[in-house]
Structure formats: structure tokens, C-alpha cells
N, C-alpha and C positions, 0 to 999 in steps of 0.2 A: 504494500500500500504506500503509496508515495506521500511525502510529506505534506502537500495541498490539500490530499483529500485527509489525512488524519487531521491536519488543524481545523479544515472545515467541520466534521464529524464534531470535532474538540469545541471548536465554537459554539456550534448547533446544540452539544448537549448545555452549554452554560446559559445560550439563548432559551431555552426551554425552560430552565430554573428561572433563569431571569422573571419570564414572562408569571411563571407562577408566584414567584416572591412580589413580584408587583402587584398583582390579584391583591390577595393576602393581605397587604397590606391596604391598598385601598377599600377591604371589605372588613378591617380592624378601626381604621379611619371611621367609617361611615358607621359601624356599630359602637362605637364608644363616643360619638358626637354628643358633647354637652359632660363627660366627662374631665378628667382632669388629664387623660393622655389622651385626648382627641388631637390638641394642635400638633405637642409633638409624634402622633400618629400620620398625619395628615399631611405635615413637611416630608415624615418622612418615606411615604408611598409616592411625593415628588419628586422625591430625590431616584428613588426604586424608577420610576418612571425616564428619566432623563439617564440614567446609566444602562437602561434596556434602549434607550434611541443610540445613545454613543455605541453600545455594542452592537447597534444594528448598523451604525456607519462604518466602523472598521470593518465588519463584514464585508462591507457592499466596496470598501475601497479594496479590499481584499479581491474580490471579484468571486466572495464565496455566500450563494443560494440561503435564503435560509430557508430550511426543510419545515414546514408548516405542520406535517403530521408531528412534529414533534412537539413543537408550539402548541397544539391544539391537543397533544395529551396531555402536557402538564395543567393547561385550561383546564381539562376534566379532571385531574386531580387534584387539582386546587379544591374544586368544586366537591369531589367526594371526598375529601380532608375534611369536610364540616360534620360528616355524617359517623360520630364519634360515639361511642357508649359512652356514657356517663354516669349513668346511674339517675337520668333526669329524662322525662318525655316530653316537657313542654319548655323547658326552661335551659338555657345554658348552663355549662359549671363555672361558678367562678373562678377554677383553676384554666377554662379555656383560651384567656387571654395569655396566661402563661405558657402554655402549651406553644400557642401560635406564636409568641415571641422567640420559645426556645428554635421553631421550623425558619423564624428571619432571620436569626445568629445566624444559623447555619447555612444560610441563602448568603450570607454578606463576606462569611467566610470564603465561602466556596468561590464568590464573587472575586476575591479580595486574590482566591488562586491563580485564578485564572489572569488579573491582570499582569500577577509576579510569570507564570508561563511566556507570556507573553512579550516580557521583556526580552527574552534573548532573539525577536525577528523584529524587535520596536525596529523604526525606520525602512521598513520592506515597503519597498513600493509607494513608501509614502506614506502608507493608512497610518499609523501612528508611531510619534517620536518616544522615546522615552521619558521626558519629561511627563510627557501628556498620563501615561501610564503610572508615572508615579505620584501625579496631581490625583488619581485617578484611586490609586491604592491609599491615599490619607484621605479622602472623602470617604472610601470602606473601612475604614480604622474610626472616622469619625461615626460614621452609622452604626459601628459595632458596640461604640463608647452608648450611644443613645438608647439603643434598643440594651442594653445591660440596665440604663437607667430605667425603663418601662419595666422592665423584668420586674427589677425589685421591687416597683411601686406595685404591678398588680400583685406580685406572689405572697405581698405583704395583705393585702388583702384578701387574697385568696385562701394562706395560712395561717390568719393568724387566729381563726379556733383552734385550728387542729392540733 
């Protein structure tokens, strides 16, 4: 398999997370509206949003496809990710904020992978310098920093009968 097509493959799956960490987080946003991590919910599925365009731009300067079946299954995973035992039929669990924060660490992380990969072809072509990439990895260090602060706010509430 030649290198083009393993980076593309390589992008494609992070574009597919991408697309689902941004779901997620705009559907964390919109259900904690009027709370006290609505706003920084809400910045931060902007943020999710604008780092899924930039990795759609490197892609496209890349001159690499993005496979849609894959984008459109994490969509439907995102989507069956809500559908959670809990131990509750009408009502969410209070630990499910925590939960969905613990799946955006993980999103931001992985995110956060893929731009350090990405470093050793920075300037190919053009599509990205490494500056850009390293602007790129302190904005996920920053989102990692936020979503730890979300954690503890909700876990604090979510644990603190237990």
C-alpha cells in the first residue's frame, strides 16, 4: 500500500472521529443550554467544528477524497452512543455528561495524534506548514485543558451522593 493511500485511509479515519466529536459536542451544547457549562460547551463544539473544516482543507490540498461512508458511520454512532443503559427510562443519568466528556478527551486526544503524525510531511505540497500544525496541537492541549475543567464540574455533581 503506498504511502498516499495509507495517509489518506489515516486521515479518513480521524475525519470520521472528527465528524462525531463535533456531533457530541454540539448535542452536549444544546442539552445543557441554561446551565453553567452551556457556554463553555458551546465555544467548545466551535472550536470541534472549525478543526473538522481545517482537516477537511488539508485533505483537499492533499488531493485526498474524503470517504463519506465513513463520515456517515460515525454520524450513526454518535447517534447510537445516546442509546445507553442506565438504569433510567425516561430520564438521563447525571453521570451522562460525564461519560460524554470522558468520549471528547478522547476525541481531542486522538485529534491532538494525528496532528503530531502529521508533522513529519508538514510542508508537502503545500497543505500544511508546521507551524500551522503546531498552532494546531496547542489549540488541542487547550481543548483538553477545558473539557478536564467540564469533567470535574459535572462529575462533581454527578458524584457527589454516591
Amino acid at each position: 500500500m503506498s504511502g498516499d493511500l495509507l495517509l489518506g485511509t489515516y486521515l479518513n479515519d480521524h475525519h470520521a472521529a472528527a465528524v462525531a466529536a463535533t456531533e457530541l459536542a454540539r448535542r452536549m451544547a444544546a442539552e445543557q443550554r441554561g446551565s453553567p457549562g452551556s457556554e463553555p460547551l458551546r465555544r467548545l463544539a466551535l472550536d470541534l467544528e472549525e478543526d473538522l473544516l481545517v482537516l477537511r482543507g488539508i485533505m483537499a490540498a492533499l488531493d485526498i477524497p474524503v470517504r463519506g461512508y465513513k463520515a456517515g458511520a460515525a454520524w450513526v454512532a454518535e447517534k447510537l452512543g445516546r442509546l445507553k443503559l442506565n438504569g433510567r427510562l425516561l430520564r438521563r443519568s447525571p453521570a451522562t455528561p460525564v461519560i460524554e466528556l470522558d468520549a471528547l478527551a478522547m476525541a481531542i486526544a486522538g485529534k491532538a495524534a494525528g496532528w503530531r503524525a502529521l508533522l513529519p510531511v508538514s510542508d508537502r505540497d503545500g497543505a500544511v506548514g508546521e507551524h500551522r500544525l503546531r498552532e494546531l496541537l496547542a489549540r488541542a492541549e487547550d481543548q483538553a485543558d477545558r473539557v478536564r475543567d467540564l469533567q470535574g464540574h459535572y462529575a462533581a455533581d454527578a458524584f457527589a451522593a454516591a
